[in-house]
ROBA-22056 format. One line per 3 residues: number of its first residue (from 1); their letters; for each residue y, x, z of N, C-alpha, C. Coordinates in pm, 1 decimal. Last residue first. Layout:
! ROBA-22056
NUM> A> Y:X:Z:Y:X:Z:Y:X:Z | ...
***
This chain:
! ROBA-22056
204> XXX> 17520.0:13242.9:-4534.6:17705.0:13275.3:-4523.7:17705.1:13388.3:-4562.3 | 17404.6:12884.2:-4457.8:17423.9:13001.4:-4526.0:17566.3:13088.8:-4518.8 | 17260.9:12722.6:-4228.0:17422.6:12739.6:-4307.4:17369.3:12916.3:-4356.3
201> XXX> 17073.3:12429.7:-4263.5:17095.3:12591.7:-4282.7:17183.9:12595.8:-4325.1 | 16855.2:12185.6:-4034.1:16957.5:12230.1:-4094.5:16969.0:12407.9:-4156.0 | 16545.4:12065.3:-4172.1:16643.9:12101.7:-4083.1:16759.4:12136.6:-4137.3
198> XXX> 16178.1:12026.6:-4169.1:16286.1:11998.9:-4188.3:16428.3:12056.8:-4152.5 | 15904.0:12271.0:-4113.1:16010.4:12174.4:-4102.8:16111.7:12137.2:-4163.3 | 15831.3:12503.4:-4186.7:15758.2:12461.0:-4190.0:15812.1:12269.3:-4124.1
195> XXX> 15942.5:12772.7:-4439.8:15997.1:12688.2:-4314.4:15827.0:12587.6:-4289.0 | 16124.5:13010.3:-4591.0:15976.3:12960.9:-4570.1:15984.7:12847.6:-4407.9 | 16369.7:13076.1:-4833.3:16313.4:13092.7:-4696.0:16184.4:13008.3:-4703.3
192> XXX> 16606.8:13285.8:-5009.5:16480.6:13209.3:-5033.0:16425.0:13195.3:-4880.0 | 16916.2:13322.5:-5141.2:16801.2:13354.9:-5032.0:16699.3:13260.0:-5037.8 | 17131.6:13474.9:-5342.8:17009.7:13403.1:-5365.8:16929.8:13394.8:-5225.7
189> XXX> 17451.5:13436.5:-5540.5:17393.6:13514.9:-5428.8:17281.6:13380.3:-5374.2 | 17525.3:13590.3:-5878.0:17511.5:13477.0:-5767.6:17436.3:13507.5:-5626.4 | 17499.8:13679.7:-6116.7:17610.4:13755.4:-5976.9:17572.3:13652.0:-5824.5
186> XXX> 17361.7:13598.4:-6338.1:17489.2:13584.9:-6311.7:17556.9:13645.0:-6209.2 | 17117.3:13733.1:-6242.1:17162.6:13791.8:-6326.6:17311.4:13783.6:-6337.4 | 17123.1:13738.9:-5836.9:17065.7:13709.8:-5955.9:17125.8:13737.1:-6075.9
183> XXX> 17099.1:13912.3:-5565.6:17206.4:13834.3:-5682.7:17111.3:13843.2:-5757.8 | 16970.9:13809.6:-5256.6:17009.8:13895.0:-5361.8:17110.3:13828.2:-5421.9 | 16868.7:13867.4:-4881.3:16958.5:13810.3:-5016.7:16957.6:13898.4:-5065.7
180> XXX> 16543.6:13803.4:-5032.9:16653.3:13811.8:-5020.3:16719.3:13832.2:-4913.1 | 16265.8:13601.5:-4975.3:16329.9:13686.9:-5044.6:16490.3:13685.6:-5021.1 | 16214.9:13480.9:-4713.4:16087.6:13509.5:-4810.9:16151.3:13631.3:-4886.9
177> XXX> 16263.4:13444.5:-4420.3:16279.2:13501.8:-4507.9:16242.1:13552.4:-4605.1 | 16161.5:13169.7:-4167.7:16208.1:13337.1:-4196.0:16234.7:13342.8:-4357.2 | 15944.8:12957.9:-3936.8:16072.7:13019.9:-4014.9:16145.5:13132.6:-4019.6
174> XXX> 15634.7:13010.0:-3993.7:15739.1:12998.2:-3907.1:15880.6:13024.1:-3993.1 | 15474.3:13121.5:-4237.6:15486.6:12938.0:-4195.2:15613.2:12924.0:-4110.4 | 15349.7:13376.6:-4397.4:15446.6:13282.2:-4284.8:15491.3:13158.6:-4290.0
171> XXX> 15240.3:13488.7:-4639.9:15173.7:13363.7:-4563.0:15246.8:13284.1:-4443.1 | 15360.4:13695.9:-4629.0:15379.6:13656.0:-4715.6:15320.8:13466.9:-4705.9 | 15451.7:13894.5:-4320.5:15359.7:13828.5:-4391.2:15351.5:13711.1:-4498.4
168> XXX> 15706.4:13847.1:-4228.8:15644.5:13992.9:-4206.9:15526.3:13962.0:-4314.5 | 16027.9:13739.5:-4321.4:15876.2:13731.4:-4316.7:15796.0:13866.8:-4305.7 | 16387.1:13880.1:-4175.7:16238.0:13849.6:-4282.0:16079.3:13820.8:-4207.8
165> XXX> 16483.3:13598.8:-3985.7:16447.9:13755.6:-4007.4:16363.6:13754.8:-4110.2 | 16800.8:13396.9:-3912.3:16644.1:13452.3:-3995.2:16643.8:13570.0:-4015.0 | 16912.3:13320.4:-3625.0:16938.3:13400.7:-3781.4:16774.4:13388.8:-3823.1
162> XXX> 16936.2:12980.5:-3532.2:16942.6:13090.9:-3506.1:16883.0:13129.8:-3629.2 | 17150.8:12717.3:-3380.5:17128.8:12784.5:-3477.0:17044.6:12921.1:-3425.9 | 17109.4:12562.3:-3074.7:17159.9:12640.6:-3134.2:17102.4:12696.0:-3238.4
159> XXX> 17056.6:12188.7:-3115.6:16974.6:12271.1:-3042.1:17082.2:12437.1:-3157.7 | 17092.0:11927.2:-3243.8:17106.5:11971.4:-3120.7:17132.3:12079.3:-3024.8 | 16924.6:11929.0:-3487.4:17037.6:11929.0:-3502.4:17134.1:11975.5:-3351.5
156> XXX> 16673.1:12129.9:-3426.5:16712.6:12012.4:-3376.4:16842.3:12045.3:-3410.2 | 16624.2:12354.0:-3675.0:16509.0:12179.4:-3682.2:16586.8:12057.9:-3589.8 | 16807.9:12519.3:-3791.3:16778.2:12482.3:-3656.9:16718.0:12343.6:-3668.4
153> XXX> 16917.3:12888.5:-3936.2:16837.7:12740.6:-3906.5:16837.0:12669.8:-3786.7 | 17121.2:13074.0:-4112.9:17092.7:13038.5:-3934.4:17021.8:12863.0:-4022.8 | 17097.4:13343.3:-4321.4:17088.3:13209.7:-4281.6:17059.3:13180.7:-4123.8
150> XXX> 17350.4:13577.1:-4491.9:17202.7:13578.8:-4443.1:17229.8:13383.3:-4370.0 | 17467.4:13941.9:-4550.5:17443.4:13816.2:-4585.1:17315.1:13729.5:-4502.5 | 17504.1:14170.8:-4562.6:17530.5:14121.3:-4376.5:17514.1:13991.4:-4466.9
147> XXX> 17449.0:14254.1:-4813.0:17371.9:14331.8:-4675.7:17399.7:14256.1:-4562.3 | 17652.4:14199.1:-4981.8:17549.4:14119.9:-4960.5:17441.2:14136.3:-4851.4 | 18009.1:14127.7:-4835.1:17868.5:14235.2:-4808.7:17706.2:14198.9:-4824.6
144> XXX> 18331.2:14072.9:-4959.1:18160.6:14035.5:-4916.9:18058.7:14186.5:-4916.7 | 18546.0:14076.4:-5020.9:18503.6:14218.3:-4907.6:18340.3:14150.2:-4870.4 | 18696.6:13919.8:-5206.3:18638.0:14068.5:-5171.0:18588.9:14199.1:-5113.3
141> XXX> 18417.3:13655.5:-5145.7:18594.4:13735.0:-5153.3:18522.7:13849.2:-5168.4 | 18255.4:13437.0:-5322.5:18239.5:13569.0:-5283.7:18355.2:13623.3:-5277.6 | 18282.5:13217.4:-5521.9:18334.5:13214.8:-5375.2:18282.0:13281.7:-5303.0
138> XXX> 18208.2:13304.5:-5758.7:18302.5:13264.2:-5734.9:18360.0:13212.5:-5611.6 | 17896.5:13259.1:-5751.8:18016.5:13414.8:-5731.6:18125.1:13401.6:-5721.9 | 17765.7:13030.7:-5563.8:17840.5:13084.2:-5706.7:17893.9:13210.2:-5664.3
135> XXX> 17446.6:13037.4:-5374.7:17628.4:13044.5:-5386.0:17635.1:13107.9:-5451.6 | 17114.6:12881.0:-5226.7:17264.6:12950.3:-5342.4:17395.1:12959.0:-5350.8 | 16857.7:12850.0:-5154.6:16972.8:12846.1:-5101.2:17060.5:12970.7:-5185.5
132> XXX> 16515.7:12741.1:-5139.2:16624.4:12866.6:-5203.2:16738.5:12810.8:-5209.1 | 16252.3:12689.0:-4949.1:16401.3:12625.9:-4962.4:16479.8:12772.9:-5003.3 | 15927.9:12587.6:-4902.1:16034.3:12694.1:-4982.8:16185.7:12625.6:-5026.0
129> XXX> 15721.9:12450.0:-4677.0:15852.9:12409.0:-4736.1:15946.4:12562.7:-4750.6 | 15438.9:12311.4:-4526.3:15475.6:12406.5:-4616.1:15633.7:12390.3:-4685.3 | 15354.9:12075.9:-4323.0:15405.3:12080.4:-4472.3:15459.6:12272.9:-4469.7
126> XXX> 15126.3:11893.4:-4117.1:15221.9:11989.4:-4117.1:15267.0:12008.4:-4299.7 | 15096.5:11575.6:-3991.2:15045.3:11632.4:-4097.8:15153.8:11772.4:-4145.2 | 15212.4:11458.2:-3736.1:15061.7:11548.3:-3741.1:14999.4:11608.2:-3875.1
123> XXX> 15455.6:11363.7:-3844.6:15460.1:11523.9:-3744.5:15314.9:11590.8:-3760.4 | 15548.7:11190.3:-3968.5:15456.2:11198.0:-3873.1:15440.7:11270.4:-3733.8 | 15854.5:11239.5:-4122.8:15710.8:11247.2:-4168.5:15659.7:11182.0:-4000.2
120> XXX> 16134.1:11271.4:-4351.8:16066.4:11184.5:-4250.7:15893.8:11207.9:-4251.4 | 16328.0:11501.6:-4412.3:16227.5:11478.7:-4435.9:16136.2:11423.5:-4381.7 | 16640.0:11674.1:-4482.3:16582.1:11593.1:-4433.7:16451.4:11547.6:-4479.4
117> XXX> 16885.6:11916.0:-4474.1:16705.2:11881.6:-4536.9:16633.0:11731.9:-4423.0 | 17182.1:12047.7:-4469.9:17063.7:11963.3:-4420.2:16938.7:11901.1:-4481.6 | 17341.9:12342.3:-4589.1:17253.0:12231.7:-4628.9:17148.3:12168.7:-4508.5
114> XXX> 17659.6:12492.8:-4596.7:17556.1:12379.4:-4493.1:17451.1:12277.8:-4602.7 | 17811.4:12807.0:-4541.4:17766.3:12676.4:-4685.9:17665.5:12604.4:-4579.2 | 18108.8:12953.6:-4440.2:17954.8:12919.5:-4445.1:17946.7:12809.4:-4512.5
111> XXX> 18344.4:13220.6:-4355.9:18315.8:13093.2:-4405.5:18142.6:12996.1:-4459.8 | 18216.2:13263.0:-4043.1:18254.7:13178.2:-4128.6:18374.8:13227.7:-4241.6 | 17880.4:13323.0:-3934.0:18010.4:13344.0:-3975.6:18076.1:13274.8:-4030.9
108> XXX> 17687.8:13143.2:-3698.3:17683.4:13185.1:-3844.9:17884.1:13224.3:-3854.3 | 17685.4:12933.5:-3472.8:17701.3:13100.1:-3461.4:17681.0:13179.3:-3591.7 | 17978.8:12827.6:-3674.6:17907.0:12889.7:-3533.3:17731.2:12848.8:-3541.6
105> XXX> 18061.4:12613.9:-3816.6:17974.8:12743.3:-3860.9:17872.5:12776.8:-3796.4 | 18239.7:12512.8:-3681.8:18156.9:12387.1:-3754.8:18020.6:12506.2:-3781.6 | 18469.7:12709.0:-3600.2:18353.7:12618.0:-3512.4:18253.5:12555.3:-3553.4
102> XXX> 18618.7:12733.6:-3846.2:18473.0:12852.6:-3787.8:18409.1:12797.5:-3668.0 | 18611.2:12467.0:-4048.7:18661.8:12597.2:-3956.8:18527.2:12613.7:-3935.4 | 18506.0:12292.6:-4286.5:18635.5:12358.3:-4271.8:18714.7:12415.3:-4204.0
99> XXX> 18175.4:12336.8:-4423.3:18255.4:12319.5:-4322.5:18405.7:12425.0:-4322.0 | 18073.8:12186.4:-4635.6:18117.5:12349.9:-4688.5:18235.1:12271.1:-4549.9 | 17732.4:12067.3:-4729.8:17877.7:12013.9:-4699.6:17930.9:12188.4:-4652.1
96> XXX> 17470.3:11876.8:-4823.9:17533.5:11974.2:-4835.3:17629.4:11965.0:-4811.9 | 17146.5:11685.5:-4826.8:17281.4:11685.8:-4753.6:17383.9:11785.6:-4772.4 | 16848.0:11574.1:-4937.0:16966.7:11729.9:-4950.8:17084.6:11685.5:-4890.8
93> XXX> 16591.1:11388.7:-4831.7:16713.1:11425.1:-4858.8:16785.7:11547.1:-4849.4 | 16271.8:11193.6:-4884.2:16344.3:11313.8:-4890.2:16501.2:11303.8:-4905.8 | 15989.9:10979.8:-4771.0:16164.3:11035.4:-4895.0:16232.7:11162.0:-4842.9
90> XXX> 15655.3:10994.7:-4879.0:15789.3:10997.9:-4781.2:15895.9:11004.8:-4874.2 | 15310.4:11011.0:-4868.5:15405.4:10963.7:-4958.2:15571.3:10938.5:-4804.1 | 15168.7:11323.0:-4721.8:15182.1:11161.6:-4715.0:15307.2:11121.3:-4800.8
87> XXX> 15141.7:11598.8:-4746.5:15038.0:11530.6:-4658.1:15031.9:11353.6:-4675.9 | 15170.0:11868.2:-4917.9:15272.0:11715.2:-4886.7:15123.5:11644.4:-4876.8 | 15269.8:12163.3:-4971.4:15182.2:12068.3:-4910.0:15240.8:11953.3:-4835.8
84> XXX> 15534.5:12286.1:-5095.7:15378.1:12286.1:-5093.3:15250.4:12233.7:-5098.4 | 15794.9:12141.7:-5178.4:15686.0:12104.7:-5088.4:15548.3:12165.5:-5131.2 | 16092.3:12343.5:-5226.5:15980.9:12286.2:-5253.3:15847.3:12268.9:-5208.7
81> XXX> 16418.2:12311.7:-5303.3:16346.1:12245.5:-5187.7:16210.6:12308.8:-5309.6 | 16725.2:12414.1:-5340.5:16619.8:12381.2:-5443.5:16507.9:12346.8:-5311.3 | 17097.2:12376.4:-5317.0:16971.3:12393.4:-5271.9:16852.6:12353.2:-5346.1
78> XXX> 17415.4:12524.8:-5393.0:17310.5:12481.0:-5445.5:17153.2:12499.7:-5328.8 | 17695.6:12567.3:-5462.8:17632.5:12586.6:-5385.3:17505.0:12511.3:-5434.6 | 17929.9:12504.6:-5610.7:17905.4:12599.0:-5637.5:17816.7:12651.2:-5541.4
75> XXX> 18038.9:12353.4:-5923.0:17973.8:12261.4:-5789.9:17878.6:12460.5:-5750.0 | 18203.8:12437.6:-6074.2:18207.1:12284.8:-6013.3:18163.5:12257.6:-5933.1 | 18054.9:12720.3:-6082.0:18203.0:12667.1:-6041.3:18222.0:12569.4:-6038.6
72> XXX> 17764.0:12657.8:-5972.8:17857.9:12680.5:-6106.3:18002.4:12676.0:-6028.1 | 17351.9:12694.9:-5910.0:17510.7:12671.5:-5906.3:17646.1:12693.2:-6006.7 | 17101.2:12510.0:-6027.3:17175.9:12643.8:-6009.5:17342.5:12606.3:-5979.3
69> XXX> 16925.1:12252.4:-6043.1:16957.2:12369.8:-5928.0:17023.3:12476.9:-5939.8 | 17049.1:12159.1:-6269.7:16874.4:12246.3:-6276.3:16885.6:12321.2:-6162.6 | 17315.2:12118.2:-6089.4:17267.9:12091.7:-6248.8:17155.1:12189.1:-6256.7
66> XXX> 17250.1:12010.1:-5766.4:17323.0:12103.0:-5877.8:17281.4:12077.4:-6054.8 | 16937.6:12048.0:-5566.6:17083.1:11970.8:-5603.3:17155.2:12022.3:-5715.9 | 16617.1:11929.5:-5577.9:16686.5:11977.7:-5571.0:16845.9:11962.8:-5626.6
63> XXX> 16237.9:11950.5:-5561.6:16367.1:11848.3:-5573.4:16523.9:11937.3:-5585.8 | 15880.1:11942.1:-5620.9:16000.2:12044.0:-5599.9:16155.3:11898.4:-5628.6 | 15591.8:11974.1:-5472.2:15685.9:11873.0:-5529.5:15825.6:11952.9:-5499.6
60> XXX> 15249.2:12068.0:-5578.6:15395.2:12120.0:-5550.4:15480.8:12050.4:-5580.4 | 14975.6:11880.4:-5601.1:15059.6:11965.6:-5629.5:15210.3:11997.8:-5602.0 | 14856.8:11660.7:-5488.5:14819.7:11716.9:-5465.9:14846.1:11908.0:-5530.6
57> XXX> 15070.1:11356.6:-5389.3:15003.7:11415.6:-5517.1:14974.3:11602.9:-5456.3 | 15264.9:11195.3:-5283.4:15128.1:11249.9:-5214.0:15045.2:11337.9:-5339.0 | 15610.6:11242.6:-5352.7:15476.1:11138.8:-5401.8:15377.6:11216.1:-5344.6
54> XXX> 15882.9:11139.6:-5224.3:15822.3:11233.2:-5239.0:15712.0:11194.7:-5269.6 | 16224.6:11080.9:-5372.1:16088.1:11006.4:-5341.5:16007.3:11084.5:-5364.5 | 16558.4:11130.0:-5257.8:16431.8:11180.7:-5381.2:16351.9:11080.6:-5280.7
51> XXX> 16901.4:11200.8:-5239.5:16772.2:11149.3:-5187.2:16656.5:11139.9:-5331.8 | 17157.0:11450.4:-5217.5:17034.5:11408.3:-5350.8:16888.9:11356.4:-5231.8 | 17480.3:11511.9:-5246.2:17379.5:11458.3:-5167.0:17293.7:11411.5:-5246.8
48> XXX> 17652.7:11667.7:-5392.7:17604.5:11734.3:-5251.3:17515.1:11606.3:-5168.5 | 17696.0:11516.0:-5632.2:17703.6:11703.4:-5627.4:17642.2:11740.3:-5486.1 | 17710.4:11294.7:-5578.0:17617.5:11316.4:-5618.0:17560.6:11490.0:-5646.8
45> XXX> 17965.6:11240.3:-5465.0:17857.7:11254.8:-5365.9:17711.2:11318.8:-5445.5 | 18141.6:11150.3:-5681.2:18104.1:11297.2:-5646.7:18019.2:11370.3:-5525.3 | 18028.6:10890.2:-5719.2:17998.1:11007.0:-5798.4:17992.7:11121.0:-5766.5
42> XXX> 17847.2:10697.6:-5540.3:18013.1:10740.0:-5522.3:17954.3:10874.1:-5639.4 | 17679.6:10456.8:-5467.2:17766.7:10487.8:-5567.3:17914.1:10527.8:-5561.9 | 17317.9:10584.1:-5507.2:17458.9:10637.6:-5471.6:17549.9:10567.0:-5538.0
39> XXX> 17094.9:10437.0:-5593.2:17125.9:10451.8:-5484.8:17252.5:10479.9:-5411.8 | 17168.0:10126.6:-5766.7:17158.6:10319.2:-5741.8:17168.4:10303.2:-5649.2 | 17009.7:9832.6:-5730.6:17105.2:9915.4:-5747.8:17058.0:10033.6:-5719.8
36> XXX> 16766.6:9665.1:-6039.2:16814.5:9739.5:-5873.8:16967.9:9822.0:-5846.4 | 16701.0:9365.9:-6151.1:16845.0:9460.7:-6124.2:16754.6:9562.3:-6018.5 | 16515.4:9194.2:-6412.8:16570.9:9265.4:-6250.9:16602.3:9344.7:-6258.0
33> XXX> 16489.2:8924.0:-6664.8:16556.1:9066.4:-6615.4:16548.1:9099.7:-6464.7 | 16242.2:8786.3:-6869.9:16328.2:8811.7:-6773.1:16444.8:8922.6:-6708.3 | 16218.5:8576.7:-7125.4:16245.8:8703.5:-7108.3:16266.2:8698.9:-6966.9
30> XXX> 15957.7:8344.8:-7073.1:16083.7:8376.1:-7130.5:16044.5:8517.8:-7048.5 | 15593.0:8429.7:-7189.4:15686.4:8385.2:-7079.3:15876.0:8410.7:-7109.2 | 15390.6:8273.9:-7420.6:15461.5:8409.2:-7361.1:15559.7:8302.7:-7283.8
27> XXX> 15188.7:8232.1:-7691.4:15198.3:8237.9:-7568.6:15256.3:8332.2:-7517.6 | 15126.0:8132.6:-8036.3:15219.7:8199.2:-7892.6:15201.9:8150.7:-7816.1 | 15073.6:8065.8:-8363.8:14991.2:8041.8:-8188.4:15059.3:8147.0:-8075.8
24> XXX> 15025.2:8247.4:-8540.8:15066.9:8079.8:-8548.4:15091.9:8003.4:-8408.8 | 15214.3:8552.0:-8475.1:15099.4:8448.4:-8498.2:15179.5:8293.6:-8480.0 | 15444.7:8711.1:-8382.0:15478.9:8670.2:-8517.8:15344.7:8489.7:-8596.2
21> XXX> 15386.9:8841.0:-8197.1:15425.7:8727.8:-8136.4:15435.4:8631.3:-8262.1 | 14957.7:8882.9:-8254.2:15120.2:8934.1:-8246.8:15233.8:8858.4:-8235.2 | 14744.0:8793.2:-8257.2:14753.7:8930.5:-8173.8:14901.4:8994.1:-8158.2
18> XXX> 14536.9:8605.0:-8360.0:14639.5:8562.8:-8259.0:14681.6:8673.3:-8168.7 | 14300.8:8633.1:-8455.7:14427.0:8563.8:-8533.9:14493.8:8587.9:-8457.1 | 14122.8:8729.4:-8269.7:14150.0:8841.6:-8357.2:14281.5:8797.1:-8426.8
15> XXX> 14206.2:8544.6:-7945.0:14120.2:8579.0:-8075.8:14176.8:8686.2:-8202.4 | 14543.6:8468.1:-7824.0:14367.6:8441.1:-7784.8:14302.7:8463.1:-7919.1 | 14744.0:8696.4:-7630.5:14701.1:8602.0:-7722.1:14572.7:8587.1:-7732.2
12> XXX> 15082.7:8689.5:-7450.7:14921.8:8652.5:-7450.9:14853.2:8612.6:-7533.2 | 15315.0:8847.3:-7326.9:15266.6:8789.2:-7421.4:15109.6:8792.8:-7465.6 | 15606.9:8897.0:-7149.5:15499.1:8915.4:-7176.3:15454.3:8819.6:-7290.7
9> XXX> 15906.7:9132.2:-7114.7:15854.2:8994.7:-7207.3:15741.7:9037.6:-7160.8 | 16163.8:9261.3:-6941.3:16030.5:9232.8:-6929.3:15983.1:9107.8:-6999.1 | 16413.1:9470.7:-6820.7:16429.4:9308.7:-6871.4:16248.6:9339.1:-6902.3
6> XXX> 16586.9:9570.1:-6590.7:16511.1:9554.1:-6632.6:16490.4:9480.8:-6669.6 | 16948.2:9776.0:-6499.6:16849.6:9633.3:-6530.0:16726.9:9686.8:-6609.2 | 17091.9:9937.9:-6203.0:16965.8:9932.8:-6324.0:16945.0:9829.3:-6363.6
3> XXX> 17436.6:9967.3:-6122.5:17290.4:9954.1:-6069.7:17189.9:9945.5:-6242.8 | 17671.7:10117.0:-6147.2:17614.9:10028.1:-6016.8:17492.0:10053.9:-5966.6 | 17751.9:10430.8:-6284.1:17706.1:10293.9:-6282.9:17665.3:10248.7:-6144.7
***
């Protein structure tokens, strides 16, 4: 679809007689309607690009791409985001894209999975950010090695990728490696990271 309608009656009444539109006595405004449009309207953008609205609320705001975030053979990469600590109402975006040579990769191997994270803020209010990063089994050849598996980050789109090491400390803020890589029950291959920015990650 395009876009959303809203349609909206009100209705006003005065004294214990006069409480339903059905009374002797009405007051109300015609119906109205407002539109918004979607945001997206290309459908299959919707597999690899997911803007969100992040709310200041004082619990964990989680977002993410794919059907319940997991991946599938339709759509076989997947990112799950989640804000810790969210300092100020902002928007958010998943970007994902499956570059088509080994230059686009660099310095990550290729073939590689790309999620960009976007996340407009301030800067003076720092955030906490768990980003689990996924690929179907189905685009595992056969000579994958989940052991040489692994992520390059880089906050300035600009600026060279570089690998993640694991977290030494479960509390790490800098960017690194919470869990993984693994597989999960389906076969799927799982890394979890700890960031404290926005940015790019090719997975591979």
């Amino acid at each position: 679809g395009e876009k959303i309608d809203f349609t909206a009656l009100a209705f006003h009444g005065e004294g214990s007689t006069d409480q339903n539109p059905t009374a002797s006595h009405v007051d109300q405004t015609p119906e109205q309607t407002a539109s918004a449009a979607l945001n997206k309207d290309v459908p299959d953008k919707l597999k690899t690009v997911i803007p969100t609205f992040v709310t200041a609320a004082g619990e964990p705001f989680t977002f993410f791409t794919g059907y319940g975030g997991s991946p599938s053979s339709a759509d076989p990469h997947t990112t799950n985001v989640q804000i810790a600590l969210n300092a100020d109402f902002t928007t958010a975006e998943i970007a994902e894209s499956v570059p088509k040579n080994s230059n686009a990769c660099k310095p990550a191997p290729f073939p590689c999975f790309r999620s960009e994270l976007t996340i407009p803020g301030d800067g003076a209010k720092p955030r906490t950010l768990q980003v689990i990063l996924q690929r179907h089994f189905s685009t595992l050849g056969r000579n994958f090695d989940i052991n040489k598996a692994g992520v390059y980050y880089s906050h300035d789109p600009l600026a060279t990728p570089v690998r993640l090491k694991g977290c030494v400390f479960t509390n790490d803020i800098a960017p690194c490696i919470l869990n993984g890589p693994m597989y999960d029950g389906s076969g799927n291959v799982i890394i979890e990271v700890t960031v404290d920015e926005n940015g790019s990650f090719n997975l591979f």
